[in-house]
C-alpha positions as CSV (number, residue, x, y, z in Angstrom):
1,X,14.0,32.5,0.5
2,X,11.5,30.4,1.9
3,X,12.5,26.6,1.5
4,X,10.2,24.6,-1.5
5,X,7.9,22.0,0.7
6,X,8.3,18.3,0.4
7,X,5.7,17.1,-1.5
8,X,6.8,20.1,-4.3
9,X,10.0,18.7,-4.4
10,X,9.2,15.5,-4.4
11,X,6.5,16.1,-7.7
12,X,9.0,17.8,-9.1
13,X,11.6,14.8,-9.4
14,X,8.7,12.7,-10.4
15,X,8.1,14.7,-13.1
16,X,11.6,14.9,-14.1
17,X,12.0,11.3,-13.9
18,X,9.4,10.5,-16.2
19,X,10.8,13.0,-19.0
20,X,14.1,12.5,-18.2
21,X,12.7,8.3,-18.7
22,X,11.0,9.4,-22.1
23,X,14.4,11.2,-22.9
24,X,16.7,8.4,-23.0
25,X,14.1,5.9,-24.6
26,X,15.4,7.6,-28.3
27,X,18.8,7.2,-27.1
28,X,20.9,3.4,-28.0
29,X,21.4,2.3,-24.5
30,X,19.6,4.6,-22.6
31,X,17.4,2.2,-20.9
32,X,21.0,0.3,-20.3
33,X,22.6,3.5,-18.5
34,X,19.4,4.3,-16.5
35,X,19.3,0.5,-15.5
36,X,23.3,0.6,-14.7
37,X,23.4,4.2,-13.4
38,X,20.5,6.0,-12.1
39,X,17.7,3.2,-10.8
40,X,20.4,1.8,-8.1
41,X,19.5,4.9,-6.1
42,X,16.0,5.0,-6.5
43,X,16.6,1.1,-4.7
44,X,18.8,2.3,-2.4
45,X,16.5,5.0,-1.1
46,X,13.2,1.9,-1.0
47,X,15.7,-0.6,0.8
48,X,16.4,2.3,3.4
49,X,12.9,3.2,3.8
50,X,12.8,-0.9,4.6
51,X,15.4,-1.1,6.7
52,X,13.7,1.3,9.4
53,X,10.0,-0.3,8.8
54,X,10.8,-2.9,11.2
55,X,11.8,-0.9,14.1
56,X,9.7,1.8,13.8
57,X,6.7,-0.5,14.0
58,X,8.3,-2.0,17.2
59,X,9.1,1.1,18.9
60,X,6.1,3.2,17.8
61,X,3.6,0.3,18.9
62,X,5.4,-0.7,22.3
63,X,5.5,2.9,23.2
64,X,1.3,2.7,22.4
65,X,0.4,0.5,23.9
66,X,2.6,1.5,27.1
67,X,1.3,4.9,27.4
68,X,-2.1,3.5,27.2
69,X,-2.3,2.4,30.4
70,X,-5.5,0.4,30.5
71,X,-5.9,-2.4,28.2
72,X,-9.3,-2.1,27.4
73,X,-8.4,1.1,25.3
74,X,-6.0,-0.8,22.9
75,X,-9.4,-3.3,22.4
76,X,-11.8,-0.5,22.0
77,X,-9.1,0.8,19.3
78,X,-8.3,-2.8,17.7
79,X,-12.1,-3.7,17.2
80,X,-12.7,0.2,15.6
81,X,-10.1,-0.3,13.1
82,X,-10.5,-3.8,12.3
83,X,-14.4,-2.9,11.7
84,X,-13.7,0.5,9.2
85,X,-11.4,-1.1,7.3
86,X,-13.4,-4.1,6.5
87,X,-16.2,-1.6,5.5
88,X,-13.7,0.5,3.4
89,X,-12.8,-2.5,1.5
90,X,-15.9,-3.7,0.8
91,X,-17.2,-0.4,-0.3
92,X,-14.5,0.2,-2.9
93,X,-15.1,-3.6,-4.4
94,X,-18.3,-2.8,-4.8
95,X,-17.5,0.8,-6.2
96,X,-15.0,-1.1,-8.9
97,X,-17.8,-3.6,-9.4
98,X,-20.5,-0.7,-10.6
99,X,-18.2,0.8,-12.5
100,X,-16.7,-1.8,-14.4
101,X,-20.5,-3.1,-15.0
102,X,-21.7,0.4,-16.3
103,X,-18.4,0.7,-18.5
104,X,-17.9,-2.9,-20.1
105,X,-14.2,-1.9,-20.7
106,X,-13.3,-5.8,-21.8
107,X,-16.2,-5.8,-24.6
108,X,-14.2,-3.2,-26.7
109,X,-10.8,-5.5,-26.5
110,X,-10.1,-7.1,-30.0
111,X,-10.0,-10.8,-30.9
112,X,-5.9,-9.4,-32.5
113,X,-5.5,-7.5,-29.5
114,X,-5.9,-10.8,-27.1
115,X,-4.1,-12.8,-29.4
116,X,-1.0,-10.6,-29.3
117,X,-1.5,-10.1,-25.6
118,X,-1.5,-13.9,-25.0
119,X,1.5,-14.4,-27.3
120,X,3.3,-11.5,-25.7
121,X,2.3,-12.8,-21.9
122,X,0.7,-15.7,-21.4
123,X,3.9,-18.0,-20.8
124,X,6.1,-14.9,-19.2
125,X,7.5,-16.0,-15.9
126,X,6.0,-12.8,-14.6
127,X,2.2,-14.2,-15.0
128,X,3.9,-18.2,-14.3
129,X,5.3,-17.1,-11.0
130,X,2.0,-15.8,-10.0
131,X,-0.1,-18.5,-10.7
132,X,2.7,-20.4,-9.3
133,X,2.2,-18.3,-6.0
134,X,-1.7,-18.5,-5.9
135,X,-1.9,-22.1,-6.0
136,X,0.1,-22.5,-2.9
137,X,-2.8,-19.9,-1.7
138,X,-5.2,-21.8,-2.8
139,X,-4.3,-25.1,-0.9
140,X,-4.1,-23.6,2.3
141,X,-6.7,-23.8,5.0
142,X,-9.4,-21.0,5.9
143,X,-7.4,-20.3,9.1
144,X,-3.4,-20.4,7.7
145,X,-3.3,-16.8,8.1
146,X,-4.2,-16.7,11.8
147,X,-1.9,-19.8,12.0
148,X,0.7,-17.2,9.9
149,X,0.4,-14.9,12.3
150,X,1.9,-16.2,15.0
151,X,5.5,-16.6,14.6
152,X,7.5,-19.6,16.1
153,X,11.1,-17.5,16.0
154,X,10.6,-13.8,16.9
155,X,14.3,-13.0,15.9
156,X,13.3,-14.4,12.3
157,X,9.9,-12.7,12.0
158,X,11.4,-9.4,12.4
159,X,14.0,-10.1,10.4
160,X,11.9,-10.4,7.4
161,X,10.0,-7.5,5.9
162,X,7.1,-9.6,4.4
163,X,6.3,-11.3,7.9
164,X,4.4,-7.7,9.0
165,X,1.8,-9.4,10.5
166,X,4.0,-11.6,13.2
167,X,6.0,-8.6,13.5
168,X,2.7,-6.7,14.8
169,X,1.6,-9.7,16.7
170,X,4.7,-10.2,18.5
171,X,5.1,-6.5,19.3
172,X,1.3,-6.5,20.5
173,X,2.1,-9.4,22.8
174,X,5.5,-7.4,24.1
175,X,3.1,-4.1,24.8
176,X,0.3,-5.8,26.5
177,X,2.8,-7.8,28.7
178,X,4.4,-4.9,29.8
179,X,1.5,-3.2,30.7
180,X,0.8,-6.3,33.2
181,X,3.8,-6.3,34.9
182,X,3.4,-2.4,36.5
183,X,4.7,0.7,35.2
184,X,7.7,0.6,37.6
185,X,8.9,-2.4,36.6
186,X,8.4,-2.0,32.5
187,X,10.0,1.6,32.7
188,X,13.8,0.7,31.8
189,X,12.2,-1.0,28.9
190,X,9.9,1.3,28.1
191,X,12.3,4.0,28.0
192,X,14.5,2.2,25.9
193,X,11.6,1.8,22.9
194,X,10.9,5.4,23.6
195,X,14.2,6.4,22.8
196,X,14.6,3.8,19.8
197,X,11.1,5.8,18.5
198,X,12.9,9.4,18.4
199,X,16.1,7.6,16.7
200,X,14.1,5.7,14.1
201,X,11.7,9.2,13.2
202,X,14.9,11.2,13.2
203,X,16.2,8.3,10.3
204,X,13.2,8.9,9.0
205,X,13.6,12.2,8.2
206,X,17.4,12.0,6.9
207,X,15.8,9.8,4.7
208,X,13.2,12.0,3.1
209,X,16.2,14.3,2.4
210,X,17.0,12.0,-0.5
211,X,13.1,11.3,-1.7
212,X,13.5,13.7,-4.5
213,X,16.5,12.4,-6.2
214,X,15.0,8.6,-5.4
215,X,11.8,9.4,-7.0
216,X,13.8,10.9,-10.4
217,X,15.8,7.5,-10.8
218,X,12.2,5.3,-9.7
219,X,10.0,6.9,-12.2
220,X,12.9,7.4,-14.5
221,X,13.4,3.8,-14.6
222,X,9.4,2.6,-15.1
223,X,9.1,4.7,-18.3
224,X,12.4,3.0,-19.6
225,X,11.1,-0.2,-19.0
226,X,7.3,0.3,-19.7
227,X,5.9,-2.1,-22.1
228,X,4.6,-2.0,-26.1
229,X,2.9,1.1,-25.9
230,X,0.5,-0.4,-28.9
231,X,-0.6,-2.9,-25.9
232,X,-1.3,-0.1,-23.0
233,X,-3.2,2.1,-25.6
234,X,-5.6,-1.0,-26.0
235,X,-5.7,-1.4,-22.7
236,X,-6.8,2.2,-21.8
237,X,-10.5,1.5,-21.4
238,X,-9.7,-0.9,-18.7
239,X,-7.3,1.0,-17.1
240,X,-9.1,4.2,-17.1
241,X,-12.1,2.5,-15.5
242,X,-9.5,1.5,-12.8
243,X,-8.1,5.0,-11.8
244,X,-11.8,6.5,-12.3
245,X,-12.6,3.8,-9.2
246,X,-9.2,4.9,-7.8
247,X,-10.5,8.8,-7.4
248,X,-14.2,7.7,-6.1
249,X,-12.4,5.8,-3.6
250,X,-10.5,9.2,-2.8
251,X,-13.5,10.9,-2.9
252,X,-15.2,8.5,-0.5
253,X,-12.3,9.2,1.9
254,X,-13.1,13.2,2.0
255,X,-16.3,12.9,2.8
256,X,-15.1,10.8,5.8
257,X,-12.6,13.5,6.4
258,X,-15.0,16.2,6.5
259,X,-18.0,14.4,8.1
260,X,-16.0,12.5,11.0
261,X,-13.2,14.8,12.3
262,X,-14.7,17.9,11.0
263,X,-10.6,18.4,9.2
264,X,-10.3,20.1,5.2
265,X,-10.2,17.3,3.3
266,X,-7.6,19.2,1.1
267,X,-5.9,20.1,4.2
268,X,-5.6,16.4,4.8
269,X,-4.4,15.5,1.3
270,X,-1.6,18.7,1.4
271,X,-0.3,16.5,4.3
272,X,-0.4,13.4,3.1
273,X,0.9,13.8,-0.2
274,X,4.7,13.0,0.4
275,X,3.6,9.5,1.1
276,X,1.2,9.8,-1.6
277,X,3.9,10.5,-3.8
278,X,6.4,7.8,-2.4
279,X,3.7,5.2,-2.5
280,X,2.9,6.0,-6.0
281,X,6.7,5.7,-6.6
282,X,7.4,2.8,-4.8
283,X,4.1,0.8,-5.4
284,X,4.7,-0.6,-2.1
285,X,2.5,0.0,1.2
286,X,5.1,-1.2,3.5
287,X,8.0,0.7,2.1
288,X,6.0,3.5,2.5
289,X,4.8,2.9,6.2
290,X,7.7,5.1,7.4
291,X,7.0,8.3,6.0
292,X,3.2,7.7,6.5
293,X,3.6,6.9,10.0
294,X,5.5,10.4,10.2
295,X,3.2,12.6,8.1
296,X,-0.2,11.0,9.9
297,X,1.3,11.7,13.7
298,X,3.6,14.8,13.0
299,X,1.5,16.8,10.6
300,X,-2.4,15.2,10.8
301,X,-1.9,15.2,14.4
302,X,-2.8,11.3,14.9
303,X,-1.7,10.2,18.3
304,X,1.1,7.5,18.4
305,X,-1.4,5.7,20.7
306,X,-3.5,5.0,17.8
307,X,-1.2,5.3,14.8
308,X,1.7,2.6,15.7
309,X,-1.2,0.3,15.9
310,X,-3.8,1.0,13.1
311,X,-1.3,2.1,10.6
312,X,0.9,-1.3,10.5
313,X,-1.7,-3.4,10.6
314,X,-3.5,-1.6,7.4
315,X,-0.4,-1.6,5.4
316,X,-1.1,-4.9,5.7
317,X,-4.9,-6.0,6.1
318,X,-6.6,-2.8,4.3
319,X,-5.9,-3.1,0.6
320,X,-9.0,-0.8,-0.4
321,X,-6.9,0.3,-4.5
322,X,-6.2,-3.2,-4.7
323,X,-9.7,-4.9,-3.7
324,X,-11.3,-2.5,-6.0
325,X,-8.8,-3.1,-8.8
326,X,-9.3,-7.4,-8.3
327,X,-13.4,-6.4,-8.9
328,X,-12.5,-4.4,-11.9
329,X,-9.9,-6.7,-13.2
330,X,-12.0,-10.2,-12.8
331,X,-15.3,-8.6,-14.4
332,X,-12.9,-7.3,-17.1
333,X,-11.7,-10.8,-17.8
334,X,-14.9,-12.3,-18.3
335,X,-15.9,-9.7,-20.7
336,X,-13.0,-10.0,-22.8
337,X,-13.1,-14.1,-23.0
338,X,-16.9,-14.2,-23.0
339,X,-17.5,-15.7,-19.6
340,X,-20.3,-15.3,-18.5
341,X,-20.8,-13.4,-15.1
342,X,-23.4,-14.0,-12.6
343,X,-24.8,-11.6,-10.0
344,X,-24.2,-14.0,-7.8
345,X,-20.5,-14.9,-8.7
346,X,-20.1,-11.0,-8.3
347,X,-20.9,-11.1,-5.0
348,X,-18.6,-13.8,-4.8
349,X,-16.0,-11.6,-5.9
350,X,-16.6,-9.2,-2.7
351,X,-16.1,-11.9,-0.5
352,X,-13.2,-13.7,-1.8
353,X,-11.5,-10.5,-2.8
354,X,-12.1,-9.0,1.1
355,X,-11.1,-11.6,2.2
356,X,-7.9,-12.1,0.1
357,X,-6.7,-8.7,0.8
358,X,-6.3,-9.5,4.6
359,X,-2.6,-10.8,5.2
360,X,-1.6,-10.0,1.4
361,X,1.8,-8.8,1.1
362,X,2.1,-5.5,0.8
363,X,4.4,-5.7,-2.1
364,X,4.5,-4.8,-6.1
365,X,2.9,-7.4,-7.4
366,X,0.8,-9.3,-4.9
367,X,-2.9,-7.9,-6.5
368,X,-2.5,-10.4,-9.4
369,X,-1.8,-13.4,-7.0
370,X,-5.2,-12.0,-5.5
371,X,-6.6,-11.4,-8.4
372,X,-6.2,-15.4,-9.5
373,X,-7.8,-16.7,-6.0
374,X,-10.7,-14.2,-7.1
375,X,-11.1,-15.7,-10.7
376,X,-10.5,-18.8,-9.5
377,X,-14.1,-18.4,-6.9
378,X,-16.3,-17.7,-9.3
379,X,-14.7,-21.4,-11.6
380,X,-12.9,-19.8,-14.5
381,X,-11.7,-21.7,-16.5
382,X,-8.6,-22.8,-15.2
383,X,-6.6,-22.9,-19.0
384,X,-8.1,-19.5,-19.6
385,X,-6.1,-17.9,-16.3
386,X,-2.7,-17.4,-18.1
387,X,-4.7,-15.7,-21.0
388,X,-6.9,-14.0,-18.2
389,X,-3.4,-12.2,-16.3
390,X,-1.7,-11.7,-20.0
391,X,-4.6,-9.4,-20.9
392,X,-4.1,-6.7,-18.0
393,X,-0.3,-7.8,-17.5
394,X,0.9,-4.8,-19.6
395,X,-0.3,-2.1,-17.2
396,X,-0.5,-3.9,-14.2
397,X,2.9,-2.0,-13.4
398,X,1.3,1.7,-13.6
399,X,-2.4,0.7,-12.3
400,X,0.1,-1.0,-9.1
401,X,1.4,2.4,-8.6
402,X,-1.9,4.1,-8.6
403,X,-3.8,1.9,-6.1
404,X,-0.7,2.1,-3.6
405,X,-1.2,5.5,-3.3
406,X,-5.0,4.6,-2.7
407,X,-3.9,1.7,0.0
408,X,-1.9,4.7,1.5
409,X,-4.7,7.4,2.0
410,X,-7.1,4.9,3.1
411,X,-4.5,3.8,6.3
412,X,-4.1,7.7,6.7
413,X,-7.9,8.2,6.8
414,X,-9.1,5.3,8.7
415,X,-6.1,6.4,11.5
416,X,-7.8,9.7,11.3
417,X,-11.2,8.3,11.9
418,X,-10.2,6.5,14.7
419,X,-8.2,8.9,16.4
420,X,-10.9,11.1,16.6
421,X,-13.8,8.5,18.0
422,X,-11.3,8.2,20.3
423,X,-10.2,12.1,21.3
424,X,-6.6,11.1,20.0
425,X,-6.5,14.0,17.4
426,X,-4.8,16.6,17.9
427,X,-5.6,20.3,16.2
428,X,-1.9,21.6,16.1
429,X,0.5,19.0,15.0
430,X,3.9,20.0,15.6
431,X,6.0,18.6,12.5
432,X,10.1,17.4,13.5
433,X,13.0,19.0,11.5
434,X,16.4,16.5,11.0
435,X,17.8,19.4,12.1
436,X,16.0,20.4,15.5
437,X,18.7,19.4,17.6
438,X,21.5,19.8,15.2
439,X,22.9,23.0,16.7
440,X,23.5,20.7,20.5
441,X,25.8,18.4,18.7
442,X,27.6,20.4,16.1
């Protein structure tokens, strides 16, 4: 019998989860026992797929760089990516922007419905901590990310999982110095990061061995914790007008597909989808970067010379879901509380929000700490934020999960895109098994 794929087994625990989650909401204590017994694995599995992030990006972008041999590649590479995923991100703000124009989701919201919304969130410590977080964003200099970027302790930089970027920067700086020493004299320690890349892919795929079950007890635990479902169903407008920008944004991506490296886009997404699926579970880019790392090189057939670099640095830079969500989001606002919106604040809101989204954690909950920076360009009222987050706070936790999955397949295609400008994709993938060299050591 031939073996169920992946991303089959992985949509089928997600779908489990969630009824399994709408199951034990009509039980006493089942949100208690879900809490206590099942959602410690679904964390277990996410710190796991965290644990290895880290090294992988180290040993996949050492060995790169290294088996580029000539410099000037990893520019011509570096400047591609950095240029497609500006344009990406700027397409999809604008993309949210026309829709959430065309739409006017915030002008069917209730006077009641913002009142309870405000009472219900306003002075949560969920909404607090963000504007909290955005105003030490906010009083920062135009350059603190480049000064961010560059770590003054390696050791602690890649001992910290939200410090992506001076991870990528060091490791950069590590592969380019290698290079200028010789080959000869870099090969012990390129052979060492060679061998650390096999170990960390083979964790990788031990891993995935448990993605089903960690999916069940992730989606299992969102439904037992979702919100007053009175709230999300007036918030549907808004959040529909979201997810429809959401699949134009995948839509965009196809074309791309198709047009640039000639691939079936369904093809592409058939590949994809276990990090699809993760990311969606997870709501976290960088938790994800594993498994989209392995799907992109081992079955896309993205070269390691192009995806250790251009798939690290978009899980953190290229936040396409959530740049198109901020657009939606702000314009949503101002509708609601009956502020009035300029053309030119909307183009405001592309700027701020692209630039926002470079250096953003790629975390749960880091699009509202954008989103505040964005309100705050165009001079909202500052005693009209709070009330501004409490009206999209309730689903902020499902539309999260949605654009990570849109974060994802924008890395995945803009890896795509540049491995084939640069005649680094390959036609016949060869995907690895946890068990390929299981009958050597048995």
């Amino acid at each position: 019998m031939k073996k169920l794929e992946l991303h089959w087994q992985i949509l089928i625990g997600m779908v489990v989860g969630i009824l399994f989650g709408l199951g034990m909401t009509t039980v006493d204590g089942g949100a208690k026992f879900i809490l206590n017994w099942i959602n410690p694995f679904g964390t277990i599995f996410v710190k796991l797929l965290k644990l290895i992030a880290v090294p992988l990006i180290i040993a996949s972008l050492v060995k790169g760089i290294s088996d580029l041999k000539d410099i000037s590649k990893f520019k011509n590479i570096g400047l591609k990516t950095i240029a497609i995923y500006i344009g990406t991100t700027v397409i999809a703000i604008t993309i949210g922007l026309l829709l959430v124009n065309v739409v006017k989701p915030g002008e069917g919201i209730s006077e009641d419905t913002i009142t309870k919304l405000t009472e219900t969130y306003a002075n949560s410590g969920g909404v607090q901590d963000k504007l909290s977080e955005a105003s030490k964003q906010r009083n920062t200099g135009p350059l603190q990310f480049l000064e961010d970027m560059v770590p003054d302790n390696a050791i602690k930089a890649l001992g910290d999982n939200t410090s992506m970027l001076q991870v990528i920067f060091f490791t950069i700086f590590l592969g380019i110095s290698m290079l200028l020493i010789g080959e000869k004299r870099a090969k012990p320690l390129k052979d060492f990061f060679d061998s650390l890349n096999e170990v960390v892919l083979k964790m990788v795929d031990l891993i995935m061995l448990f993605a089903p079950y960690a999916v069940f007890a992730l989606l299992a635990n969102v439904v037992v914790s979702s919100n007053d479902p009175d709230l999300l169903i007036a918030l549907l407008k808004y959040a529909l007008t979201v997810v429809g920008g959401l699949l134009l944004m995948v839509i965009f991506y196809m074309i791309l597909i198709s047009i640039f490296t000639k691939k079936n886009p369904f093809w592409f997404l058939k590949q994809l989808s276990p990090a699809q699926l993760l990311a969606f579970s997870t709501s976290s880019s960088a938790a994800t970067l594993p498994v989209t790392m392995e799907r992109v090189e081992e079955h896309i057939g993205v070269d390691k010379e192009v995806s250790s670099f251009v798939l690290p640095v978009g899980a953190t830079i290229n936040m396409d879901g959530t740049s198109l969500y901020q657009a939606v989001a702000a314009v949503f606002i101002a509708q609601a509380l009956g502020f009035d919106l300029t053309f030119t604040g909307q183009l405001t809101i592309i700027l701020t929000a692209l630039l926002a989204s470079i250096g953003s954690a790629a975390v749960p909950g880091a699009g509202m700490v954008m989103l505040v920076i964005v309100l705050e360009s165009v001079n909202f009222p500052a005693d009209k934020l709070a009330i501004g987050l409490a009206l999209i706070f309730a689903v902020d936790r499902p539309l999260d999960m949605c654009r990570t999955v849109i974060n994802v397949t924008g890395d995945a295609t803009v890896a795509s895109l540049v491995a084939k400008s640069v005649g680094k994709l390959h036609d016949n993938p060869k995907p690895k098994n946890w068990d390929d060299d299981y009958d050597d050591v048995k």
